[in-house]
C-alpha positions in Angstrom: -175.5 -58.1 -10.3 -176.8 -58.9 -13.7 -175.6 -62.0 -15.5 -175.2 -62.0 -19.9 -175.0 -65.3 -20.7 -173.2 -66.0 -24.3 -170.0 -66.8 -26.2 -167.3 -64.1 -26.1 -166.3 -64.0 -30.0 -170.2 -63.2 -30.9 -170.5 -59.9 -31.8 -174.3 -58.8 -30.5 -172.6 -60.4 -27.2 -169.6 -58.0 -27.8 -172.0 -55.0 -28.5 -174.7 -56.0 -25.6 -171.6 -55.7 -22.9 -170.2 -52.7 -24.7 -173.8 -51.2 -24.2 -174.3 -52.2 -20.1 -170.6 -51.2 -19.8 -171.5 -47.3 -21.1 -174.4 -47.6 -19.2 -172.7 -48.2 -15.5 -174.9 -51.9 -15.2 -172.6 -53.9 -13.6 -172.8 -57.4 -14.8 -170.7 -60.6 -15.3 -170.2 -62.5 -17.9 -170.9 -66.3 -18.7 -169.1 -67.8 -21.9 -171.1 -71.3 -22.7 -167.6 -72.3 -24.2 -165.7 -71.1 -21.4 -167.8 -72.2 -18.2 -170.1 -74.9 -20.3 -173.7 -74.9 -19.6 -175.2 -76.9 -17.3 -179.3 -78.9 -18.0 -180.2 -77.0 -14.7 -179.0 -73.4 -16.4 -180.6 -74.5 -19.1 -184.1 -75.5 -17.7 -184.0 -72.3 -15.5 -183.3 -70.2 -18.6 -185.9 -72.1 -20.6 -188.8 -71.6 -17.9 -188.2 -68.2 -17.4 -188.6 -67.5 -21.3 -189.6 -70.6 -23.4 -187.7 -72.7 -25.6 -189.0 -71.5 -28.8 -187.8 -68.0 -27.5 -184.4 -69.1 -26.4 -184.0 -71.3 -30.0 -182.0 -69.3 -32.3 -182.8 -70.3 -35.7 -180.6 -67.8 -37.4 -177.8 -69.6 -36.4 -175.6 -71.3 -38.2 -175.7 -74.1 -35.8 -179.5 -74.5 -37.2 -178.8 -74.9 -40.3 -176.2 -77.7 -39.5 -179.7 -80.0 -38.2 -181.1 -82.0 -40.7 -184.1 -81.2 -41.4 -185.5 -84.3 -40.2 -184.6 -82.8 -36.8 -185.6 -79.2 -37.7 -188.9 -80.8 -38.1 -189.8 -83.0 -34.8 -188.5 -80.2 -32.8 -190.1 -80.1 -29.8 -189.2 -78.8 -26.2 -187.1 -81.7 -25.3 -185.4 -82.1 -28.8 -184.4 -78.3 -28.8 -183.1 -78.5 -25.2 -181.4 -81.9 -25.6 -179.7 -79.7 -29.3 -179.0 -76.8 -26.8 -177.3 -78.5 -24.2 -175.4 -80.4 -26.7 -174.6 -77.1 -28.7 -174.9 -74.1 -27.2 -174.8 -71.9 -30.0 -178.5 -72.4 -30.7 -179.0 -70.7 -28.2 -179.9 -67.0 -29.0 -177.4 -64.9 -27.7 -176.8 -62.7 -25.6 -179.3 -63.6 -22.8 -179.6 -61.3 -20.0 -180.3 -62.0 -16.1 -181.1 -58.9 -14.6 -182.6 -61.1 -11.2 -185.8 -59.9 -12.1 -186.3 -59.8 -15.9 -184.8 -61.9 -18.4 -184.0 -60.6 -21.7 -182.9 -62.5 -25.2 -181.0 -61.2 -27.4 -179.7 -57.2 -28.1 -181.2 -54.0 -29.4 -179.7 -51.0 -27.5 -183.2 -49.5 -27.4 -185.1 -52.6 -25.8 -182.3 -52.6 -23.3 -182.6 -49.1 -22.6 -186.8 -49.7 -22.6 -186.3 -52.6 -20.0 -183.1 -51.2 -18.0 
């Protein structure tokens, strides 16, 4: 079963689940807020696709850095922000078991599903 990582009041969160719900992809959900976010989800999220690819900075919880921070990120520094904010994390991610896919776009899901 397929796991979509998140937070539940995001709306490309609300419209990726809406999308594998039409589609009969059965899947469970995993609210950062809700059931928190471990370093080891983190890490195994981060080496299956990158930190720069699981960085969101769209976010508003970017724009809250400094910009002394923006600037030395680095692997460590935007894990150590993610784990200590979640919400800089580009949402939703998907765990199909054997692809992992960051954010939504109904046609790349239908592409990769």
């Amino acid at each position: 079963m397929a796991t979509l990582y998140g937070i539940s009041n995001c709306n490309t969160v609300k419209k990726a689940k809406d999308w594998l719900q039409e589609n009969n992809i059965a899947f469970q959900f995993h609210d950062y807020r809700k059931q928190g976010l471990s370093a080891e989800l983190l890490a195994s999220l981060e080496e299956t696709v990158g930190w720069e690819k699981l960085l969101n900075k769209q976010s508003t919880s970017w724009r809250k850095l400094s910009d002394e921070q923006k600037g030395n990120i680095s692997k460590q520094t935007a894990l150590e922000f993610m784990l200590e904010t979640p919400t800089l994390i580009k949402r939703p991610v998907l765990d199909t078991g054997d692809k992992m896919i960051v954010g939504f776009k109904a046609e790349n899901y239908q592409k990769e599903l």
